[in-house]
C-alpha positions as CSV (number, residue, x, y, z in Angstrom):
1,X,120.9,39.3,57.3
2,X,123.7,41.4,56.7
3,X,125.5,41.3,59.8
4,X,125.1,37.0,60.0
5,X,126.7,36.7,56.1
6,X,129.5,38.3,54.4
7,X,131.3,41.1,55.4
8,X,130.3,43.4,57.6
9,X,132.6,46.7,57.6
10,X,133.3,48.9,61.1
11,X,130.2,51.4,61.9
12,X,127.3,48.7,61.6
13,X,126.8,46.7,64.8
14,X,125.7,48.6,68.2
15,X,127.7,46.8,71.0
16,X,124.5,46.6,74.0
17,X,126.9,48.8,76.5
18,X,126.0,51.7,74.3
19,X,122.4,51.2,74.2
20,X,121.7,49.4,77.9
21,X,121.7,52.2,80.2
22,X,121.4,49.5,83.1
23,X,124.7,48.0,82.0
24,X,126.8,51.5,81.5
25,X,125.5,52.3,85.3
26,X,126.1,49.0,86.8
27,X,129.8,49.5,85.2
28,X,130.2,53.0,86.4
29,X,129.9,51.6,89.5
30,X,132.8,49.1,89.5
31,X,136.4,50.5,90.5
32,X,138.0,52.7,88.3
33,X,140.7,49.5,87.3
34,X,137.8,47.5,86.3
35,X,135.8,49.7,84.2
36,X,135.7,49.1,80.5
37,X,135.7,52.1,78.0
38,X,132.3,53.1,77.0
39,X,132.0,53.2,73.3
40,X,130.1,56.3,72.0
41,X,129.1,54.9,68.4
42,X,129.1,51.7,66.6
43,X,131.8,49.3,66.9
44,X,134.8,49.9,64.3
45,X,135.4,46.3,63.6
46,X,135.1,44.7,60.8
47,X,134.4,41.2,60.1
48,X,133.6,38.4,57.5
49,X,131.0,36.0,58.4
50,X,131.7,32.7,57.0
51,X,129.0,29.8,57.9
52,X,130.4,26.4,58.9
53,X,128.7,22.7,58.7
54,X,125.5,22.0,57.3
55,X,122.5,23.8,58.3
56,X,119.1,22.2,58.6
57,X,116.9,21.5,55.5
58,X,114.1,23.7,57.0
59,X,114.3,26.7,58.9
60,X,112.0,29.7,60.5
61,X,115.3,31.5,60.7
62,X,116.7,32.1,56.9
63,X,119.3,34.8,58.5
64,X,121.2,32.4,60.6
65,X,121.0,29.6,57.8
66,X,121.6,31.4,54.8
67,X,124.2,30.3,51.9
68,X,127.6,31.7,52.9
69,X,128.8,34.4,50.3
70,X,132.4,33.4,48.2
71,X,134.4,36.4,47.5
72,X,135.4,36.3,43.9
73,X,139.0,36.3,43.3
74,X,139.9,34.0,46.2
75,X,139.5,30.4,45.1
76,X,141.1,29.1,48.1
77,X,138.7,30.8,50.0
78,X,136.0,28.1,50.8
79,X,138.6,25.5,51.1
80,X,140.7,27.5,53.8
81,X,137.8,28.6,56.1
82,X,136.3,25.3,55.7
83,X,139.1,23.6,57.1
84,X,139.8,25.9,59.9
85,X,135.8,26.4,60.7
86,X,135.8,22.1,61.2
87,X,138.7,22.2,63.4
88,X,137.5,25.0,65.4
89,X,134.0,23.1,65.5
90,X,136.0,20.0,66.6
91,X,137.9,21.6,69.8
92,X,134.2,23.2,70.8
93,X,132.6,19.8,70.7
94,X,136.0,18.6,72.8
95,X,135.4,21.1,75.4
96,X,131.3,20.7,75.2
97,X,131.4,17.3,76.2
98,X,133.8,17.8,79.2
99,X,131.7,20.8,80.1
100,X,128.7,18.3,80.0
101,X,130.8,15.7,82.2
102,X,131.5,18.5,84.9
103,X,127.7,19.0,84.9
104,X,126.9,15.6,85.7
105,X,125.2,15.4,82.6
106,X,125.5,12.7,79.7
107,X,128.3,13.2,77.5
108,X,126.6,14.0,74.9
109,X,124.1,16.8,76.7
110,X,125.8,19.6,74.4
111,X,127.3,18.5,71.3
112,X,123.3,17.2,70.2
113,X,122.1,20.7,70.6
114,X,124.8,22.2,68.9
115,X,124.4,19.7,65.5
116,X,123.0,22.1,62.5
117,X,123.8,24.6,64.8
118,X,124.2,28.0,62.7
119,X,127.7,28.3,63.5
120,X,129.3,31.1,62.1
121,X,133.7,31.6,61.8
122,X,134.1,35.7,61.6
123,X,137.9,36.9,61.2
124,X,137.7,40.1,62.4
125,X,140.1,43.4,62.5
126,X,140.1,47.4,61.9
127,X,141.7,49.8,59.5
128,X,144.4,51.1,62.1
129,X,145.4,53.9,59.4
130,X,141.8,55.4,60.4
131,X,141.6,54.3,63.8
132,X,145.1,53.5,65.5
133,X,144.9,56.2,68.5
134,X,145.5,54.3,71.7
135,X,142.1,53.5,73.7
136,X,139.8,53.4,70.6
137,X,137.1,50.8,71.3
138,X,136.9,48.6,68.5
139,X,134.3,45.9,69.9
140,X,132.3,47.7,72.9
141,X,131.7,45.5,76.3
142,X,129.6,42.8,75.7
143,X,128.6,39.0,76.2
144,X,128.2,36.7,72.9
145,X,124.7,35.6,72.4
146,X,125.8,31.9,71.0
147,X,127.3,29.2,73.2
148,X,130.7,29.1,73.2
149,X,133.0,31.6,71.5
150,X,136.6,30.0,70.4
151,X,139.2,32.5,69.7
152,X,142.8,31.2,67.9
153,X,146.0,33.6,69.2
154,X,145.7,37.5,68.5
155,X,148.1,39.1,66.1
156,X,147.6,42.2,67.8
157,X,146.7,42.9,71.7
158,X,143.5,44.6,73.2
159,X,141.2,41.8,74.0
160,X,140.1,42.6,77.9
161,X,137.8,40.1,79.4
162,X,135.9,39.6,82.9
163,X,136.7,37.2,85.4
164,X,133.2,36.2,87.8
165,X,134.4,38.3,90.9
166,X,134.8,41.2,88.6
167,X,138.3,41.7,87.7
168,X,139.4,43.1,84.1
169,X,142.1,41.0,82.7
170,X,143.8,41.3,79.7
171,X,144.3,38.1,78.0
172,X,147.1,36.7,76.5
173,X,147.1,33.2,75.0
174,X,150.2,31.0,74.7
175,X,151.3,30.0,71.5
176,X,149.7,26.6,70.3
177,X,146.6,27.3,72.7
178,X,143.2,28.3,71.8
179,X,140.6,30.9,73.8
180,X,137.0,29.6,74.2
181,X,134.3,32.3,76.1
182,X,130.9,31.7,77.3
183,X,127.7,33.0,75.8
184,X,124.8,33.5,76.8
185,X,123.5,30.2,75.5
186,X,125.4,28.3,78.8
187,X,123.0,28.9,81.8
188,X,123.4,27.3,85.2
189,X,121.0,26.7,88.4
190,X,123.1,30.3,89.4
191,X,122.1,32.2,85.9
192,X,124.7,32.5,83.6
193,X,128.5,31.9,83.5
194,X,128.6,33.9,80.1
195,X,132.1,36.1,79.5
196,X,131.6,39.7,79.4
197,X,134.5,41.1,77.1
198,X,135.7,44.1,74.8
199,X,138.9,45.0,72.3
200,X,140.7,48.3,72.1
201,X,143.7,49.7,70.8
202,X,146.4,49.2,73.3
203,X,149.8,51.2,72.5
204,X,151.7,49.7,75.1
205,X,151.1,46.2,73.9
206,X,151.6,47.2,70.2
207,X,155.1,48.1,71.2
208,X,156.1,45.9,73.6
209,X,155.5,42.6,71.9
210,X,156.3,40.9,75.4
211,X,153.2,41.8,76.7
212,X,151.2,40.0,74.0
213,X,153.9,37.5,73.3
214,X,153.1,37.6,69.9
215,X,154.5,38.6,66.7
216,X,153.6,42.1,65.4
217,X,153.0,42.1,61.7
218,X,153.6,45.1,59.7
219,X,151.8,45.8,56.5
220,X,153.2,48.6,54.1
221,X,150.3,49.5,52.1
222,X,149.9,51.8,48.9
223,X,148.7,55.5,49.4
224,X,144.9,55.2,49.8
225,X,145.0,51.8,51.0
226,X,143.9,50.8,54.5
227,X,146.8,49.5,56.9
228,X,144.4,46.2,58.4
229,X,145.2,44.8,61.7
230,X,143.4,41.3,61.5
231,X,142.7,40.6,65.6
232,X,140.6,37.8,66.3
233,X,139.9,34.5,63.8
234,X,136.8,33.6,65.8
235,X,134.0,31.3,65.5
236,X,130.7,31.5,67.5
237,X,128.9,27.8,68.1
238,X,125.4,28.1,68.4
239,X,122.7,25.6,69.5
240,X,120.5,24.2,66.8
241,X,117.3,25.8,66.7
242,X,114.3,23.7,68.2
């Protein structure tokens, strides 16, 4: 329940290339430029799960469909997420049905499954006062589990994904543009087209803003305080369940 409501601080989820000891030797065997850094603990993001559109009256699945949790002290909180959760929804349901077209499938193949989908938005970032040494892992290697993953412009750089032949990539997305991965929930006659991805702490791009093309924000905070990084405003779109 915990990690699909509320906040969910760094040290809590396992990233699988930690635990799958098929997928750490499968990507010890790629070339040295395309390997990923294996994580050796949890993942030090941290993120706040924030559950958008309705969910169905009757569930067997209470921890993808429970009540999202309002922070007190924010009451432009629901309001805020709300309206960037329906707008991320929106572009997904865009890209769904001309995914569905390029199947040769009806229109509509995608965006059904996906209605009272448990579709969660998750801001995510790390405390880089604790954890800013270049190459710390802060989300291991991995492929989402949902359908398709849409990502809004970093504020900070790090995010390495993999292209189908195999090459790492670090991606940079131009301003006004949004990032959408596949999860595992898109499956084709050749298996999966899912995106396998991670995030680290990249000094280079931290001080070269040309590689990110992005604007670095600096936070002073007080003694004591952590010095966030917010990375990725994120949500995950998930099929309905059946």
């Amino acid at each position: 329940m915990e990690l699909q409501v509320g906040s969910t601080p760094g040290g809590i989820e396992i990233p699988r290339s930690l635990v799958d000891l098929e997928m750490q030797k499968k990507l010890r065997a790629l070339p040295k430029d395309r390997q990923p850094t294996i994580p050796t603990g949890p993942d030090l993001k941290a993120r706040y799960m924030w559950r958008v559109g309705p969910r169905p009256s009757k569930t067997r699945f209470q921890e993808l469909n429970s009540e999202p949790v309002l922070p007190e002290g924010f009451p432009e909180w629901k309001p805020i997420m709300d309206s960037w959760g329906f707008k991320m929804i929106s572009t997904v349901e865009a890209v769904a049905e001309m995914a569905a077209i390029g199947f040769d499938l009806p229109k509509d193949s995608f965006t059904n499954l996906m209605k009272l989908g448990p579709h969660l938005l998750a801001p995510t970032g790390s405390d880089l006062g604790r954890h800013g040494q270049e190459g710390t892992v802060f989300a291991g290697y991995h492929y989402d589990i949902n359908f398709l993953t849409i990502h809004y412009k970093t504020k900070f750089p790090g995010l390495f994904i993999w292209l189908r032949n195999g090459e790492r990539v670090q991606v940079n997305v131009p301003d006004g543009c949004l990032l959408i991965q596949a999860g595992k929930q898109v499956v084709t006659s050749n298996n999966h087209i899912k995106s396998n991805h991670f995030f680290l702490y990249t000094l280079a791009g931290f001080i070269n803003r040309k590689i990110k093309n992005t604007k670095i924000i600096v936070a002073i905070s007080p003694p004591g305080y952590p010095k966030w990084a917010c990375f990725i405003s994120g949500l995950k779109a998930r099929y309905k369940e059946f």
